[in-house]
Structures are given as C-alpha cells and as structure tokens.
TORKOL-4160 file (C-alpha; in steps of 0.2 Angstrom, whole numbers, padded with zeros to 4 digits, m for minus):
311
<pt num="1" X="0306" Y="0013" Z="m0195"/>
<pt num="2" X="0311" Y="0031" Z="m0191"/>
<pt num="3" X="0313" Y="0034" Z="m0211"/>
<pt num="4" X="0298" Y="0027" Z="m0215"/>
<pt num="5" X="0286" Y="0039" Z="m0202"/>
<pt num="6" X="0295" Y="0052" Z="m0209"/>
<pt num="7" X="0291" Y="0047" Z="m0228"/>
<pt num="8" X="0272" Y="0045" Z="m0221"/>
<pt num="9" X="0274" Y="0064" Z="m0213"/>
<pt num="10" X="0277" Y="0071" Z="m0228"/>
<pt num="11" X="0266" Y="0062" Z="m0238"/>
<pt num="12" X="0253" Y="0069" Z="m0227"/>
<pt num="13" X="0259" Y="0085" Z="m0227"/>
<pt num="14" X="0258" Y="0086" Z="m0246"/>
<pt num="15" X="0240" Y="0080" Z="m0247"/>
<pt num="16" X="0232" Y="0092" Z="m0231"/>
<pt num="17" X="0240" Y="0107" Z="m0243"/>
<pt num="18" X="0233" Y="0099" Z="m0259"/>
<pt num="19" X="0215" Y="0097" Z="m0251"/>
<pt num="20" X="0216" Y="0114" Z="m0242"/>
<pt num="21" X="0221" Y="0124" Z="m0257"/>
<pt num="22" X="0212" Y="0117" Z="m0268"/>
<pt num="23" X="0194" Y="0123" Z="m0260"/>
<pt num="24" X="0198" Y="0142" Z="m0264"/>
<pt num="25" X="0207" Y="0137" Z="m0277"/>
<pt num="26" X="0192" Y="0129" Z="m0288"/>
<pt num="27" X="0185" Y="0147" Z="m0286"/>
<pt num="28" X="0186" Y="0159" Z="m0302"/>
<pt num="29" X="0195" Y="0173" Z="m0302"/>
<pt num="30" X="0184" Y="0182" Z="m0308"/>
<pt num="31" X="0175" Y="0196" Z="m0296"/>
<pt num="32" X="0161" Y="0194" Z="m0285"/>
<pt num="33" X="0150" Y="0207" Z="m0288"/>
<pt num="34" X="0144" Y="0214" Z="m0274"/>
<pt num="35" X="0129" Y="0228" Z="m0274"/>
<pt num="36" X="0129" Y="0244" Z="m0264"/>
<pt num="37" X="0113" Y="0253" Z="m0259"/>
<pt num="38" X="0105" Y="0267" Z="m0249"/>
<pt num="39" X="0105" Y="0261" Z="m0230"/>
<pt num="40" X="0119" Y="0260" Z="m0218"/>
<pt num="41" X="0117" Y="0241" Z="m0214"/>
<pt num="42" X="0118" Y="0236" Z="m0234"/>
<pt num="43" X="0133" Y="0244" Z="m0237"/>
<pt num="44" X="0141" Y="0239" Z="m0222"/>
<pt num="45" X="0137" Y="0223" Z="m0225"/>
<pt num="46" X="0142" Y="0224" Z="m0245"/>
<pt num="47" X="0161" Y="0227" Z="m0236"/>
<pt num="48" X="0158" Y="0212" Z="m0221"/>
<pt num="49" X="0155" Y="0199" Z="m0235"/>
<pt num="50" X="0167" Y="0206" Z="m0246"/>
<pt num="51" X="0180" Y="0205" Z="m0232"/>
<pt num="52" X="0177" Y="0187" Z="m0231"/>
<pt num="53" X="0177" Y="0181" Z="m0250"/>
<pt num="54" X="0192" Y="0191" Z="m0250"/>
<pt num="55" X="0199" Y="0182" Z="m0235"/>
<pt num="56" X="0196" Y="0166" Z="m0243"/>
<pt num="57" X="0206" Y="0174" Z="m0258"/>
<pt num="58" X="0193" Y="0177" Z="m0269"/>
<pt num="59" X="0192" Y="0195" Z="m0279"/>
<pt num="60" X="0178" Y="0207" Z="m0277"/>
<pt num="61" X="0172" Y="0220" Z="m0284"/>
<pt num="62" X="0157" Y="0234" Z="m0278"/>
<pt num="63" X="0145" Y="0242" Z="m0288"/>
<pt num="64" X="0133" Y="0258" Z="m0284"/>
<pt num="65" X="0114" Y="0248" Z="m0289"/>
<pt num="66" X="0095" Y="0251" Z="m0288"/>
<pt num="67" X="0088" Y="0243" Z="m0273"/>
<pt num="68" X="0073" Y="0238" Z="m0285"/>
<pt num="69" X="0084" Y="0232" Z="m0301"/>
<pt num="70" X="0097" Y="0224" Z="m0293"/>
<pt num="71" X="0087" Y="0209" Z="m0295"/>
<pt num="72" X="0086" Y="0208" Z="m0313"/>
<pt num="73" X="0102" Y="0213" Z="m0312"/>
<pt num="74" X="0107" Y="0196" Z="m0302"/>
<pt num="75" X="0096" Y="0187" Z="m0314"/>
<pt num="76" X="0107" Y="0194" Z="m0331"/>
<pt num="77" X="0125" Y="0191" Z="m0322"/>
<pt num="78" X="0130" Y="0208" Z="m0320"/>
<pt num="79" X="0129" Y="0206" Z="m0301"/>
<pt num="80" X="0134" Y="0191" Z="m0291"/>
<pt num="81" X="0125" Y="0191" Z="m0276"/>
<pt num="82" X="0110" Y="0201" Z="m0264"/>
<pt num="83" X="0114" Y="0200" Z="m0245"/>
<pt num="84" X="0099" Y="0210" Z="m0241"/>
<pt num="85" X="0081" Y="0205" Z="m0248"/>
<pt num="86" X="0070" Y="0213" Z="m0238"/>
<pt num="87" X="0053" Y="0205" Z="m0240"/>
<pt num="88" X="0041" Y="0219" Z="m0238"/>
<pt num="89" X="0053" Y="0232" Z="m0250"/>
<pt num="90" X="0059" Y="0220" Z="m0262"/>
<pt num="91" X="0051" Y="0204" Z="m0260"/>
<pt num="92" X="0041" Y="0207" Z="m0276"/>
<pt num="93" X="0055" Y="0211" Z="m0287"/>
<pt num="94" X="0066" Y="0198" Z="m0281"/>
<pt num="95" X="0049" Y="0185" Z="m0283"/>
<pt num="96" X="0050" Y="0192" Z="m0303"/>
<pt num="97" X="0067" Y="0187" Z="m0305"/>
<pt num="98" X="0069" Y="0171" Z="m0297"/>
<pt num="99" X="0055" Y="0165" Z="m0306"/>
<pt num="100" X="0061" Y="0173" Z="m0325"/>
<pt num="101" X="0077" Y="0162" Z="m0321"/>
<pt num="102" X="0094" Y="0167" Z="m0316"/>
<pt num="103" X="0092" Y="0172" Z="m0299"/>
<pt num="104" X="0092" Y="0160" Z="m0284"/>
<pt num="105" X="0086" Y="0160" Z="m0268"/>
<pt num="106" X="0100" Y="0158" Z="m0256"/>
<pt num="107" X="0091" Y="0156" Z="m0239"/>
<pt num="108" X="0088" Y="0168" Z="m0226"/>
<pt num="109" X="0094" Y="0175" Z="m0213"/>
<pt num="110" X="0092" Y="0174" Z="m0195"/>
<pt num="111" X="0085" Y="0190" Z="m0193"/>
<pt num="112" X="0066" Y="0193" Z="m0194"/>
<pt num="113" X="0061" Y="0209" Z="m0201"/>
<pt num="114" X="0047" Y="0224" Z="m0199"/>
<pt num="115" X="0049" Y="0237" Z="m0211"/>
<pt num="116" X="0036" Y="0252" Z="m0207"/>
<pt num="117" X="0027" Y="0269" Z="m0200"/>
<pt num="118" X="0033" Y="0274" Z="m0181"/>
<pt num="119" X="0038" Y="0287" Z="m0171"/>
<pt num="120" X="0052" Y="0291" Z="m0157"/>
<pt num="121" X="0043" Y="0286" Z="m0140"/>
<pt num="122" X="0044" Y="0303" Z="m0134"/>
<pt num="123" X="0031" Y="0308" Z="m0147"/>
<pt num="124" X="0019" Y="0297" Z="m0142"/>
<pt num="125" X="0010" Y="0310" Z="m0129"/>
<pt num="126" X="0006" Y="0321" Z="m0143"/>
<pt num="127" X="m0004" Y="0309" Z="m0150"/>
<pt num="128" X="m0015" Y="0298" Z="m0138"/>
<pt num="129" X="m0019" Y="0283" Z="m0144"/>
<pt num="130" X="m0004" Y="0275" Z="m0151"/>
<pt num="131" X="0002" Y="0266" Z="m0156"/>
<pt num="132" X="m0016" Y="0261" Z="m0161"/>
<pt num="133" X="m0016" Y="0268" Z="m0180"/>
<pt num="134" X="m0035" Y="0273" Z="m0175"/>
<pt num="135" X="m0028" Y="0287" Z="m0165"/>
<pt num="136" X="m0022" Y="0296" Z="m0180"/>
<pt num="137" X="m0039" Y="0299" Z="m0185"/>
<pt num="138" X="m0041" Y="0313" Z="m0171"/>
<pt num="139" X="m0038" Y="0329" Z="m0182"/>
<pt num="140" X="m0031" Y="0336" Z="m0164"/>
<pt num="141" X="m0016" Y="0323" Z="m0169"/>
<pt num="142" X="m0015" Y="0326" Z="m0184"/>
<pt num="143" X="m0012" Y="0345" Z="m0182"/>
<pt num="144" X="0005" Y="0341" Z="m0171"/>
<pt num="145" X="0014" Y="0333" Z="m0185"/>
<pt num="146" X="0011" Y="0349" Z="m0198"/>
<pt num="147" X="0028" Y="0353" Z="m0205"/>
<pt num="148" X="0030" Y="0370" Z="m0218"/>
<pt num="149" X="0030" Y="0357" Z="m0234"/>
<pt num="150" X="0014" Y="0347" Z="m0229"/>
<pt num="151" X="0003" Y="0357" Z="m0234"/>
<pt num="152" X="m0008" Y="0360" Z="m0217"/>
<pt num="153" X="m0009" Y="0339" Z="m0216"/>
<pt num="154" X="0002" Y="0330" Z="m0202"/>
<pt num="155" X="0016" Y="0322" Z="m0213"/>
<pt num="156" X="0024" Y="0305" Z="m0213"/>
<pt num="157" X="0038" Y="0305" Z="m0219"/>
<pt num="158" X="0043" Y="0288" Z="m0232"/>
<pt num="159" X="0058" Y="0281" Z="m0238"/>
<pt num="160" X="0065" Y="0286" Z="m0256"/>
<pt num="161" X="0050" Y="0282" Z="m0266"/>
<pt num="162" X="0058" Y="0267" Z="m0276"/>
<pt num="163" X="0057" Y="0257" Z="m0260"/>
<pt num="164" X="0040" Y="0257" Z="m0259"/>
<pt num="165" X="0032" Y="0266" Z="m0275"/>
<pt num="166" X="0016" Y="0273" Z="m0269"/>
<pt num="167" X="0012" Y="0263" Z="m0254"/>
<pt num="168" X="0011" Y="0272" Z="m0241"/>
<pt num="169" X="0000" Y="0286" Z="m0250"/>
<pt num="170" X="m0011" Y="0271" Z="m0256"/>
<pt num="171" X="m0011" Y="0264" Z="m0236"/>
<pt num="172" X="m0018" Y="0284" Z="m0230"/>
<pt num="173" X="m0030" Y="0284" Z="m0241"/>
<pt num="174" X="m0038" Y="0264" Z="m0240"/>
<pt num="175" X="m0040" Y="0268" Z="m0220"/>
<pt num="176" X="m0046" Y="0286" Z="m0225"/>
<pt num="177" X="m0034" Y="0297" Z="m0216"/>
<pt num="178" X="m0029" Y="0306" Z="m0231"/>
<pt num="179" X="m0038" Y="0320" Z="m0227"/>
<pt num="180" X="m0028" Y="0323" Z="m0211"/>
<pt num="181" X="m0012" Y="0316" Z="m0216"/>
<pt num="182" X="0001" Y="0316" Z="m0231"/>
<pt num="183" X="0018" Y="0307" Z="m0237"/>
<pt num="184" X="0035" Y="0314" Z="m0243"/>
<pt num="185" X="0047" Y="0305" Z="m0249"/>
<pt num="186" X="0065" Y="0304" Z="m0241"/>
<pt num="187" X="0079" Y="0306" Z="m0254"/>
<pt num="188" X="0090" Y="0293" Z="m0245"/>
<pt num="189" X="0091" Y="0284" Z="m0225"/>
<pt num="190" X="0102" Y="0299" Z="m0220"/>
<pt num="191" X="0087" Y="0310" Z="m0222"/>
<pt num="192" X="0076" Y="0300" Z="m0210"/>
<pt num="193" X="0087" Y="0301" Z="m0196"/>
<pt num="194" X="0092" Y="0321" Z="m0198"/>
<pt num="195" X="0071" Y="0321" Z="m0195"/>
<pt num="196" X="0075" Y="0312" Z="m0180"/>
<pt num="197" X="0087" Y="0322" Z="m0174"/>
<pt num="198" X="0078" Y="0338" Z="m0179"/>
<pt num="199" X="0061" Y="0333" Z="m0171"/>
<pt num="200" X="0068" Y="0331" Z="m0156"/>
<pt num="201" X="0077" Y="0348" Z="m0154"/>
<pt num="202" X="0062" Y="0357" Z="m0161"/>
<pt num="203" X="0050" Y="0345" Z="m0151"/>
<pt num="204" X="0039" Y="0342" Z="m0163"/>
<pt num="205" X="0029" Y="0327" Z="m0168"/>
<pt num="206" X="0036" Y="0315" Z="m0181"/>
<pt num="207" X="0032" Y="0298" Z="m0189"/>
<pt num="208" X="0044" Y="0292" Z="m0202"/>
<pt num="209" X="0048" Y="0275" Z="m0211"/>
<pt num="210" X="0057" Y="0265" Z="m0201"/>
<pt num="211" X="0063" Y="0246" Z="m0201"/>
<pt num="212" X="0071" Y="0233" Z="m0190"/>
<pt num="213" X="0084" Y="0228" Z="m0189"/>
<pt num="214" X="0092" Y="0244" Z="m0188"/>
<pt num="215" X="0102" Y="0254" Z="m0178"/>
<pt num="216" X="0086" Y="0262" Z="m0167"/>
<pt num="217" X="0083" Y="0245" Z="m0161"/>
<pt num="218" X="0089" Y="0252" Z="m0144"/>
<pt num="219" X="0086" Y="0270" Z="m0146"/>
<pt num="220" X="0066" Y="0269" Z="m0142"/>
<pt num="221" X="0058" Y="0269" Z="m0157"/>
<pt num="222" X="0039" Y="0262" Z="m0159"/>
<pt num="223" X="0029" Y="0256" Z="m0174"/>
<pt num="224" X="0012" Y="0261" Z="m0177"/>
<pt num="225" X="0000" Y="0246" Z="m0176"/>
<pt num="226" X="m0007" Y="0245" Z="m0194"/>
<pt num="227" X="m0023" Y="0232" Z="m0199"/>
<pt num="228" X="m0013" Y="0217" Z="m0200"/>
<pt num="229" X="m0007" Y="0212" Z="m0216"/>
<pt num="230" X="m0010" Y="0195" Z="m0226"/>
<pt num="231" X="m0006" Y="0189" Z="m0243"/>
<pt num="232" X="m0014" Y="0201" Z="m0257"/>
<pt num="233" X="m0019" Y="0212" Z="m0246"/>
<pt num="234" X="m0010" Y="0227" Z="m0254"/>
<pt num="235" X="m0016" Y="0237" Z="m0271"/>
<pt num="236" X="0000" Y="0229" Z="m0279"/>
<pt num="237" X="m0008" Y="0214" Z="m0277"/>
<pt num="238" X="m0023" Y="0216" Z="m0278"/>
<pt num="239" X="m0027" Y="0221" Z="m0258"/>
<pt num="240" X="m0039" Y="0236" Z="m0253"/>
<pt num="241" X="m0024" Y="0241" Z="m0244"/>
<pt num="242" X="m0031" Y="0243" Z="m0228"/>
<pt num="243" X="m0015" Y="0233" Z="m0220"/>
<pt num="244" X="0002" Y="0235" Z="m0212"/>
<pt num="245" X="0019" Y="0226" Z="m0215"/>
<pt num="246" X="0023" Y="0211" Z="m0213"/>
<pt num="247" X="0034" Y="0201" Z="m0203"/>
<pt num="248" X="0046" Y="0198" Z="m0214"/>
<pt num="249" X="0061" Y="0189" Z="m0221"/>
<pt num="250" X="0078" Y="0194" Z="m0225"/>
<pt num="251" X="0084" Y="0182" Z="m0237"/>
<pt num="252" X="0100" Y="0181" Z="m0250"/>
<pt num="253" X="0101" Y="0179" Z="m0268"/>
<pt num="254" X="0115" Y="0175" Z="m0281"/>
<pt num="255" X="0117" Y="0173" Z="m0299"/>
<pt num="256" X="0114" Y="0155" Z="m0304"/>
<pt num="257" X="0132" Y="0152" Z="m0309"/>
<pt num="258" X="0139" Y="0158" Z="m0293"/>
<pt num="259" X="0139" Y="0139" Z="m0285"/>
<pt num="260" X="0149" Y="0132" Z="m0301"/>
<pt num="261" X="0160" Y="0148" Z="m0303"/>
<pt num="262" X="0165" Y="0150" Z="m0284"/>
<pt num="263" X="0160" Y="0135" Z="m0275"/>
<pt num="264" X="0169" Y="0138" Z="m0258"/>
<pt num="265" X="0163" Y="0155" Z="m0256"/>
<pt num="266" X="0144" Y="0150" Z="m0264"/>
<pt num="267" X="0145" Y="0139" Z="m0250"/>
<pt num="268" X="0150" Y="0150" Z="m0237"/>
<pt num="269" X="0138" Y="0165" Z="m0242"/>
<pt num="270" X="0123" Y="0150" Z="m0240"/>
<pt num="271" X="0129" Y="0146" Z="m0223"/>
<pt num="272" X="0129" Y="0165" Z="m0218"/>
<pt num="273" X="0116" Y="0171" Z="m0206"/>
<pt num="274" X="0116" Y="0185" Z="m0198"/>
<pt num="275" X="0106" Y="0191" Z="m0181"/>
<pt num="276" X="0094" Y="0206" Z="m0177"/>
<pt num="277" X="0107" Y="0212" Z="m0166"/>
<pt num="278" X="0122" Y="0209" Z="m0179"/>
<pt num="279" X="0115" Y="0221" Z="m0191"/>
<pt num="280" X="0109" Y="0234" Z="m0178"/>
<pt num="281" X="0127" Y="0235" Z="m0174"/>
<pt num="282" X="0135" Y="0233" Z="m0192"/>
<pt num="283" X="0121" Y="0250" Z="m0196"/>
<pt num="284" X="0125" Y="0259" Z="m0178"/>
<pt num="285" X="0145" Y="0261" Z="m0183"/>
<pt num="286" X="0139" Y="0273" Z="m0196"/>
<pt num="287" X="0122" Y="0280" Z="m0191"/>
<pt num="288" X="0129" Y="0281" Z="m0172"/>
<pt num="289" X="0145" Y="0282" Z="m0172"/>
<pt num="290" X="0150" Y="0290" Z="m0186"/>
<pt num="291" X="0163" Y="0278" Z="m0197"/>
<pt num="292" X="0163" Y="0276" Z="m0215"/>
<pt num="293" X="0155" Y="0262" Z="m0222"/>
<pt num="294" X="0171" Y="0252" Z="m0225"/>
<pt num="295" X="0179" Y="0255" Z="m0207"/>
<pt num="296" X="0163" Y="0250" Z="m0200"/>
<pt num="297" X="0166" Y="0235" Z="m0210"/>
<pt num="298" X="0184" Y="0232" Z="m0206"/>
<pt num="299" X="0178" Y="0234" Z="m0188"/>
<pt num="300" X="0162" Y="0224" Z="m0187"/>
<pt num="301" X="0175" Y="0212" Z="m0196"/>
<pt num="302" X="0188" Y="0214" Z="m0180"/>
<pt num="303" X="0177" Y="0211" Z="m0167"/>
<pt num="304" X="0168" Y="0196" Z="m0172"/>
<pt num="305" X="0178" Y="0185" Z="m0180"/>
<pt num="306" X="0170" Y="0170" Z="m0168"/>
<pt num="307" X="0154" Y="0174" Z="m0178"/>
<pt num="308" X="0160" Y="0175" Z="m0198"/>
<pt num="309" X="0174" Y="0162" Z="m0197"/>
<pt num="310" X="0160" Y="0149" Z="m0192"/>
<pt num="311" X="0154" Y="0152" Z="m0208"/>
C-alpha cells in the first residue's frame, strides 16, 4: 500500500511541474516590447511591468517611442504593448489604430484620470476667482503671471506640444482670453516641475499642464474649472472649443498577436490595474525622491508584491 501512495506521489508531482511550467512556457521567446516616454509614471511603469513578464520568464525589451505614434506603432507589431493611454492625450491616436486593426484594447485601469490647466494652491490669492476659469478674464490676473518670454501676456505654460498639438492655444482663444494670456510649450515633464519649484522661490504666479494621477496628488495642486467638456466639443472634433478635459480613462493596448504569442503574460497584463494612488507613488520615486527610473521600479516592485502577484 505504502508503494503504491508513493507511486501516486510521484505521479502527481510530475503532472503539478508539467501544468505549471507549461503556462510560461507556451510564451514566445521572443521580446515584449515595451515603450518608453516622457513622464515619470510611464517609464516607471515601462520597468514595473517589465519586471513582472520577466518574472514570469518571459524576455523584454524597452524602446524610446512617440507618445502619439506609439499606437501605430502597436498596430504594425513593432511594439507589443501600451500601459498608459491616457484619454484626453492620446485617446484619438489610440481610437485610429484600434479601429485601422492591429491594435487591441486591453481594458483599463483602475485609475480615473484629469489631464489639465492648474496652479499650486498658494497661487491662488493672486488671482481671485479661482479656480473659476472666469477669473482669468480680470486683466489684474493676468498681469501676475507675466514671465520675460510671454510677451506681456500671463503664460500657461503646456506640455511638449505633441501631447496636445494646439489645444490649449485653441481653448485661450474659443473663451477669448487670448488677449491676456498665451501658451509655451514644455520640452518634456521635468520642465513643468522646475516651474514649480521656480515659481515658488521667486513667488510668482504660475499655471502649468498638470494631470492626475501624478505625483502632486498630495502636494496641493488645483485644476482650473474649465466649461465642461462633452463629446465633440473640441476643434479636433469639430467643437468650438470652449471646454475643459474630461474625466478620463487610463486604458491598455497590445498588438493583436500578443494573446496567441504570450498567452500567460497577455493574460496577466489584462488583469493589471492599477490605483490613483499606485501611480502617484510609482511617479513620486523619481519626481520626489529622486531615483532613477529603474530603481524606482525595482522598488515600487519590493514594496508591493501583495499588489502585482495578484495579477
């Protein structure tokens, strides 16, 4: 009887390796290509998922990408997935590809998200009113937000122009502050938060392009309280642009292959969701604390394993 449980032991134990091992190992060798862009949170999160494919023994590979191409990159196979579509940013390019073929949507995350105009709170006495965007019709405003390249306008200062094309410019002029107010566009995030920090020690006034979630979440930033916005209510689409940002989604997107190629970690990657407050964090290693991207990663990776392994 002993000889017998013992056969039955083993047998078991050679048919729990074979069903484990063969999960990862229906995965293709072949790298998962994973994009790299221009805001803290993306690229950490580029190494987070990375970590886990690569956990799960899968190879991975990181390219520098276009924020606005990636898509039709997705869609051609040269990139596997997108962890961070950000609706109001890139919701149009990713719409195009998905529906030219190639692309998939791969759900969304948790996180809700606002991508838009605000100011640190202490700015707010300068201009009474706010966040009412009616209050920066007062020319008395506008004049506390003059900086040496804005030409005698109060300045907002944008994102690199390829997030959001000609926008914001379009949104000045539709709810006809354009007279008072201009737009300059950052060359990257790093540039947005080094007007932070120089705003305040020069106290002066300052509205820049912001989004949540980020790592200001906590850090008292507020968002000016545009018209709200509705389907097609931008120039883009047609709109007379007189409307803010939406409350939008932060989805994911993969090459259509990707479920047949790597099966276990398509599956994991459409299970991943992740919080306001996970991305905050992932972004505030880097713009806070002051790690690279891939420690940030290895550390976001360290201290939450409860959260990815349920993936």
């Amino acid at each position: 009887m002993l000889k017998n449980f013992t056969k039955f032991l083993t047998i078991v134990s050679i048919l729990s390796v074979f069903s484990f091992g063969s999960v990862n190992a229906a995965d293709s060798k072949k790298p998962i290509v994973i994009p790299l862009h221009n805001w803290s949170s993306q690229v950490v999160m580029s190494y987070v998922i990375g970590g886990i494919f690569e956990s799960m023994g899968n190879n991975v590979e990181y390219v520098s990408a276009d924020s606005q191409a990636v898509y039709e990159s997705i869609r051609q196979g040269d990139v596997t997935i997108s962890h961070e579509v950000w609706q109001s940013a890139f919701g149009a390019s990713f719409d195009a590809a998905r529906d030219a073929g190639g692309l998939l949507d791969w759900g969304d995350h948790e996180a809700r998200t606002l991508e838009d105009m605000g100011y640190p709170n202490w700015v707010a006495e300068l201009c009474p009113g706010l966040p009412d965007w009616t209050a920066l019709k007062n020319p008395d405003c506008a004049a506390k937000f003059v900086t040496p390249d804005s030409g005698g306008k109060g300045r907002w200062l944008e994102g690199p122009q390829s997030w959001h094309q000609d926008l914001m410019p379009q949104r000045l002029e539709a709810l006809g502050l354009d007279d008072l107010w201009m737009v300059k566009f950052a060359g990257g995030a790093d540039a947005l938060w080094a007007e932070l920090e120089a705003a305040k020690k020069e106290g002066r006034g300052t509205i820049i392009f912001n989004w949540t979630p980020n790592f200001t979440d906590g850090a008292g930033f507020t968002f000016i309280d545009f018209p709200p916005y509705f389907d097609g209510c931008r120039p883009v689409d047609g709109g007379d642009g007189k409307c803010g940002s939406p409350d939008g989604y932060l989805k994911k997107a993969v090459h259509e292959d990707f479920p047949d190629t790597h099966p276990a970690a398509a599956a994991m990657f459409k299970n991943l969701s992740f919080t306001t407050s996970h991305i905050g964090a992932m972004a505030a290693l880097v713009d806070v604390d002051g790690m690279t991207h891939e420690d940030a990663a290895k550390k976001w990776l360290a201290d939450n394993e409860s959260v990815w392994k349920a993936f």
